[in-house]
N, C-alpha and C positions, 0 to 999 in steps of 0.2 A: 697429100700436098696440093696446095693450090700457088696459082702465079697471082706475084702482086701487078697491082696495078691501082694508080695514081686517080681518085676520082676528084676533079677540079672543086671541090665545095668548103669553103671558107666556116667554120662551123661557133667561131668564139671562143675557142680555148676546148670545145667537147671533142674527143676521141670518135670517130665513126668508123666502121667497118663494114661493107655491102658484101653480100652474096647473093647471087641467085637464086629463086625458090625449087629449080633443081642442080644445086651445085651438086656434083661429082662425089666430093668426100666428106661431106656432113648433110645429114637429116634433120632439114629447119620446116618439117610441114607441124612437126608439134610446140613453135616456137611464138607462142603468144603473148606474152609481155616481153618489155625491156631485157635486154639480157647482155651481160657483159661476158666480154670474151679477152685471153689471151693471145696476142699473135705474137708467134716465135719464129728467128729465123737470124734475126738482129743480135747486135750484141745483147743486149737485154730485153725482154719481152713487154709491149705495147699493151696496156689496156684500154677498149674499145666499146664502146656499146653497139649493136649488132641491129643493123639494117637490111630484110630481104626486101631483092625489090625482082620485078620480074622483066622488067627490059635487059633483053642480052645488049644495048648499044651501048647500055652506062656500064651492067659485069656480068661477062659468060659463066658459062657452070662450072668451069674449070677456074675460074679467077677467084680473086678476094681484095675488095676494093679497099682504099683506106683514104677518108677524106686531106685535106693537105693539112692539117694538124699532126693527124697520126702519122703522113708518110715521110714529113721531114722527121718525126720521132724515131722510126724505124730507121731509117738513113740505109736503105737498099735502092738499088734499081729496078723499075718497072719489070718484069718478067721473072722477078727472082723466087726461088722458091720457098714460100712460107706457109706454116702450118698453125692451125687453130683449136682452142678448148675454151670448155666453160671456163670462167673465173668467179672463184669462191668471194665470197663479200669480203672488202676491207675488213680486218677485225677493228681497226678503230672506231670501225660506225659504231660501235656499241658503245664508246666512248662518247658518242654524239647522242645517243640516245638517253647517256646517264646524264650528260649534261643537259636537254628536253626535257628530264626527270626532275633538274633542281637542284643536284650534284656537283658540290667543287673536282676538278679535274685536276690532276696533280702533273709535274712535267713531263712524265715520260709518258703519259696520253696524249698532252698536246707537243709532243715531239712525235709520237708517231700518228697522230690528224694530218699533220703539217707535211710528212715524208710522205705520206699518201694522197696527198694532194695535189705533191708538186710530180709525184709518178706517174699521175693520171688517172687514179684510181678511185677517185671521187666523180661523180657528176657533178654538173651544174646546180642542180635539184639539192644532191650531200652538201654542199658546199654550204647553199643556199639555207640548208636546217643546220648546220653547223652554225654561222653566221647571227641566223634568229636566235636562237638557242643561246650564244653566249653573247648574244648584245642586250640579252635583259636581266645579267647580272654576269659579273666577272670579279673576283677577287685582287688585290693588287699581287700574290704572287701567281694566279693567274693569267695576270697581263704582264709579267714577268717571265711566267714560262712559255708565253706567246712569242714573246717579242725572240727570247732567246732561240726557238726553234724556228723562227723564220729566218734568221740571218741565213741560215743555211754551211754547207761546206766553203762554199768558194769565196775567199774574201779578200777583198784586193789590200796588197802589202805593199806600202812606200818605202822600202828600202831604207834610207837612214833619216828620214822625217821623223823628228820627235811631236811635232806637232801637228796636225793635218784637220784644217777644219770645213766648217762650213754653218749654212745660214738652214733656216724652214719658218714660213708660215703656217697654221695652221687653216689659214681660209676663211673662207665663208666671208669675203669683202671683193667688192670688184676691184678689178685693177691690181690695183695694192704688187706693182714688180719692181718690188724693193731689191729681192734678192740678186737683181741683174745688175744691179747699181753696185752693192755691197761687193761682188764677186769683181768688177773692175779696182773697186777702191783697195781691195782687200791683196790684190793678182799684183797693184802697183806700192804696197806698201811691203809683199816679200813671201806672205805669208803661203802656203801652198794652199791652194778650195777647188777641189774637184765639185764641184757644185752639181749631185745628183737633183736633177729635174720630170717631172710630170707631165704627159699632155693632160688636155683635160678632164676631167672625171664628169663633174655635175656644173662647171663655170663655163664663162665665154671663152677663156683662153686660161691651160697652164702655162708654168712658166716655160716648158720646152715649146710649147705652140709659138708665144710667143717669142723669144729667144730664135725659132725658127726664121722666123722672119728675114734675122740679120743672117743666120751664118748657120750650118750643117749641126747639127746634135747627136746624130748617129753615129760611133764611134765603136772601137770595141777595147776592151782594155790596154792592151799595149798602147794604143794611138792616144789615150786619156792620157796615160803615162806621161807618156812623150811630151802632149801638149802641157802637162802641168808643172814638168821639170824644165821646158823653154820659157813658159809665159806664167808662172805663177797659181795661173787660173784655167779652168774649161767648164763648159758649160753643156750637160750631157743628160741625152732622154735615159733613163736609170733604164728600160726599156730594153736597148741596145747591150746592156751589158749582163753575162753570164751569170748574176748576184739577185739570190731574192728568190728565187723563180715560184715558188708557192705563192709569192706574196701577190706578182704578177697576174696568177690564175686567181685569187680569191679578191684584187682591186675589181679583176673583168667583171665577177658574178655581182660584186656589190654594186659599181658602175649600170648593170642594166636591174637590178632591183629599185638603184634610188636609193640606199641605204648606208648611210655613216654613221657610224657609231665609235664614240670618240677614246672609248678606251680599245677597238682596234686598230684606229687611226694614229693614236698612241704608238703601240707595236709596231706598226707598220713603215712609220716616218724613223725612230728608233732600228731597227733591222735595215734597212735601207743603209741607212748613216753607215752605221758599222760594218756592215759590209761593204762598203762601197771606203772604208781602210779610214772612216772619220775618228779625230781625238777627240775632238772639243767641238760643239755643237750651239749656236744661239736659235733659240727657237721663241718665234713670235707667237704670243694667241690672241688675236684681237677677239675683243668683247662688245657684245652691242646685243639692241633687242631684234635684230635681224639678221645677224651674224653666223656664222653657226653656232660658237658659244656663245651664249646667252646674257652670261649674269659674270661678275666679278667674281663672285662666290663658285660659279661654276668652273672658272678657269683656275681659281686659286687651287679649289680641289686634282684639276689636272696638272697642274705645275708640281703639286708633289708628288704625285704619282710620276712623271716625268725624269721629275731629279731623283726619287729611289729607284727607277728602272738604270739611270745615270749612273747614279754609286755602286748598282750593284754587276754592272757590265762594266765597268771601269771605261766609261765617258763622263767627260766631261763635258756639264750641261749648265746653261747662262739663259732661264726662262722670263719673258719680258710678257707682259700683259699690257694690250695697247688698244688704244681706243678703236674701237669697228662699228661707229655708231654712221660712217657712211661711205661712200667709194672712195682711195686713197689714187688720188691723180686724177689723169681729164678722160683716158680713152678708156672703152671698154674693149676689149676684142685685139687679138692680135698686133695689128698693123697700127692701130691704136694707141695700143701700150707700148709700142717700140718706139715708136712717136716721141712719148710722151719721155722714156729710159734716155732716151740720143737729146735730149731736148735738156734735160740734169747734166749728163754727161758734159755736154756742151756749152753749161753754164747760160743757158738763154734767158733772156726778161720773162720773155713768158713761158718756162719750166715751170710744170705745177710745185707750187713750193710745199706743199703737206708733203709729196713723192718723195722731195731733194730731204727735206727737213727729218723724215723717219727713214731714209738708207744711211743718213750720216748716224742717225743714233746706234743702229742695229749695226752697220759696219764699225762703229765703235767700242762697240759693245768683241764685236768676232776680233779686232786688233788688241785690247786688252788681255787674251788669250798671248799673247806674245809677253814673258816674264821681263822682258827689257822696256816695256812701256806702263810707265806708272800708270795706276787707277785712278780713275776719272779723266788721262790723258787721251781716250780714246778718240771720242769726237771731233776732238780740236786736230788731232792727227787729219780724221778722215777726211775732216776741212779742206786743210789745208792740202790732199792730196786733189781732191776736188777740184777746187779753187785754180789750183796749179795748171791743172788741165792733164797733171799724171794718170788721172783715171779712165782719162779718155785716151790718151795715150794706149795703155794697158787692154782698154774695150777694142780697141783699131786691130792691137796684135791676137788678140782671142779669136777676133772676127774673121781676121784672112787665114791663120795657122786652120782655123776649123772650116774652112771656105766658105766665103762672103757666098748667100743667098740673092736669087733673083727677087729684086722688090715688089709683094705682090701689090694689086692697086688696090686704094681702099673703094667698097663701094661705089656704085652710082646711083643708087636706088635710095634719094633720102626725103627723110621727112621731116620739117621742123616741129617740136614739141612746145608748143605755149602756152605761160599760165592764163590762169581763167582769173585771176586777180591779182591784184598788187601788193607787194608786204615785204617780209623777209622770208630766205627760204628756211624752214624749222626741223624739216629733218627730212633724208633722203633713204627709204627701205633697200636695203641691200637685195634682198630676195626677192623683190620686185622690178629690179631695174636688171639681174642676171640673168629672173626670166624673160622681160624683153630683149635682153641682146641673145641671148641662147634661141629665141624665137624668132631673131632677124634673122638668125644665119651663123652665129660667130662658134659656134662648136662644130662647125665644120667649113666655113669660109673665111682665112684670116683675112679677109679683107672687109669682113660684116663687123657690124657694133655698136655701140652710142657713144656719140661725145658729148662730154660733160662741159655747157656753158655754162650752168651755174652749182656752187656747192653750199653746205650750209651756212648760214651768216650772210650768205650775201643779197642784196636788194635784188630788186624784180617788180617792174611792171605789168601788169596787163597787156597781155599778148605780146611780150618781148620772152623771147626762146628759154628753152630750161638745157633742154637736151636735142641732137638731129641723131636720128636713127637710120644708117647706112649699111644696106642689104647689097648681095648681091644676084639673088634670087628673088624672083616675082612672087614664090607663093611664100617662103620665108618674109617677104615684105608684108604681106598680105596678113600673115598670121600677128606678127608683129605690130601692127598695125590694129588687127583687132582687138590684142591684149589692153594696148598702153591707151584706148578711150574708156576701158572702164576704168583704169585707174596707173597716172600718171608716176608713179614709187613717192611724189614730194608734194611734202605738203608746207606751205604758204600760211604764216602769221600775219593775219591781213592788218593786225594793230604796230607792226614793223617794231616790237619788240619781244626781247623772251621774259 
């Protein structure tokens, strides 16, 4: 038996386990690669990958360290007594390997991929060949038995809600926080929308980033509850709640690969929903040549893949293919896009109207989910809840019930961007203008970003501004700054027509 003990290392979701190279009751002098261990002692046993190290001040011979991954896993106290063994490979990996092979994979493979993953029984590394492996081809009841096996056991139950919905983008546009809008209009016309939210993955801001801004998103089930049976609506990092949790571990690995792949982004936005107790589902896929989906053609193909994974989970799903051909509203970046949500909300002059104009269609679209509102009635609803000022109303009570956030500042560090000729502007790269704000700072300072002075269509002078790029760090300035002289995302129709 060894005593646990707590080694302070943050690791990304990997399992760690330290012993000394003369621990006490195991023999690690013949222990040359990786090697996964069980640690028992807990109610269920921990799997680890195996770390000697030889300073007794991180773990004496008598210890067995577990970085803070595995030791909130275990759930003992420092000193307790726990014991250690090899651990036999996942059998799933063979499952991974048939599928590296070229092999369709049937559900109860990827039902036990998915339970080993979310056990810990996967590295980084498995995950990561897992991921390759079926991101270059996947069958649609593949992405079926995907989606199915992540939902997982725990799934949140609304008691006597016959309806219970919610909104999703698919991405790949900046900006674009529609769903913050839709989730007031929606909170103020009856409907219940537990609105499971995202930090960032690969953009300047998710919607929980930004959403953060205004008011707390960390919640845990009961308190969701609570707030969606008072106020209609909440607005919550999916993060915080006890649903998914493979899903969790395998966003992490993709997240630091760089890698989306849209049939398990599919799965994953789907498993989410439904666990997190959704009925009825509107999901946005904006398309553009910079987007993340591509092509019209591209998206249509995922839309039915969508709606059979829909019919065959019994959701219901309302899929909208919407233009992504450039940023949807003015800010990029947290504090930005909260700006710009309070600014709709508020019915301002200057509310970017693309923002106001596609939350009233998409929250239109989630109210027609309601059997008492005639089809095509939806819009004109959302309107007029808008208009009213009920949605602001509605955004006021979400904002304090979840506790109002301190306002961060936006940048100070800016720079004006201006064109190099005159014309109309012809089109604005999405992937280009995400890497600059991602480069300012804005995936880890809501206060960094670009604001958007001009969008496409509109005139523009020679040396009159496009975009101000606001840092709040000097070397995120600097890189930022590097970027956006080779190339500014917009390009300029100097004959001022299309």
């Amino acid at each position: 038996m060894l005593n646990l003990k707590h080694v302070a290392i943050n690791s990304f979701n990997e399992n760690l386990a330290y012993v000394h190279r003369d621990c006490t009751a195991y023999r690690v002098d013949d222990i040359t690669t990786l090697t996964k261990v069980e640690i028992h002692g807990g109610v269920k046993p921990v799997y680890a990958f195996l770390q000697v190290v030889e300073d007794t001040a991180l773990v004496k011979p008598d210890e067995l360290g577990l970085n803070t991954e595995a030791f909130k896993q275990i759930n003992l106290p420092e000193g307790a007594n726990i014991s250690m063994t090899l651990a036999p490979q996942a059998q799933s990996l063979l499952s991974v390997k048939r599928k590296i092979a070229g092999n369709i994979l049937n559900a109860g493979e990827y039902d036990a991929i998915v339970n080993d993953i979310a056990s810990k029984r996967y590295s980084n590394m498995d995950i990561a060949s897992f991921l390759v492996a079926s991101g270059s081809f996947m069958t649609t009841s593949e992405v079926l038995a995907l989606t199915e096996a992540m939902i997982g056991e725990d799934v949140i139950r609304w008691d006597n809600e016959e309806i219970v919905v919610d909104h999703h983008c698919f991405g790949g546009v900046p900006g674009n926080k529609t769903d913050i809008i839709i989730t007031a209009i929606v909170a103020a016309y009856g409907l219940p929308m537990p609105k499971t939210a995202a930090r960032s993955l690969t953009s300047c801001a998710g919607v929980a980033d930004t959403f953060s801004v205004l008011a707390g998103v960390d919640m845990d089930e009961d308190k969701l509850k609570k707030l969606v049976k008072e106020n209609r609506g909440a607005i919550v990092d999916y993060n915080s709640l006890p649903i998914a949790s493979a899903n969790k571990i395998i966003a992490g690995v993709e997240r630091h690969l760089g890698l989306t792949q849209l049939q398990h982004l599919a799965a994953s936005i789907l498993a989410i929903k439904l666990a997190a107790g959704v009925t009825h589902l509107v999901i946005d896929i904006p398309a553009g040549p910079s987007a993340r989906v591509k092509t019209t053609t591209e998206a249509m193909r995922l839309r039915k893949l969508i709606e059979y994974i829909g019919d065959m989970l019994s959701l219901g799903v309302d899929v909208h293919i919407t233009d992504g051909r450039e940023p949807i509203g003015n800010g990029i970046g947290a504090v930005l896009e909260a700006r710009d949500v309070m600014k709709v909300l508020r019915n301002k002059e200057d509310a970017p109207e693309d923002l106001r104009e596609k939350s009233l269609y998409l929250a239109g679209h989630v109210l027609e989910f309601d059997p008492q509102l005639r089809g095509g009635q939806g819009y004109f609803a959302a309107r007029e809840i808008l208009n009213s000022g009920r949605a602001l109303e509605a955004m006021n009570k979400i904002i304090y019930a979840q506790g109002k956030a301190p306002q961060p500042q936006l940048g100070n560090l800016t720079r004006d961007i201006v064109s190099t000729q005159s014309g109309v502007v012809e089109s604005i790269n999405n992937e280009r203008i995400n890497k600059i704000g991602v480069l300012a700072g804005a995936s880890q300072y809501p206060g960094a970003g670009l604001d958007l002075l001009k969008k496409v269509g509109d005139k523009v002078e020679q040396g009159e501004t496009l975009y101000r790029i606001h840092s709040v760090n000097s070397t995120d300035f600097a890189f930022a700054n590097s970027v956006v002289d080779g190339y500014t995302g917009y390009e300029i129709n100097t004959k001022g027509t299309f």
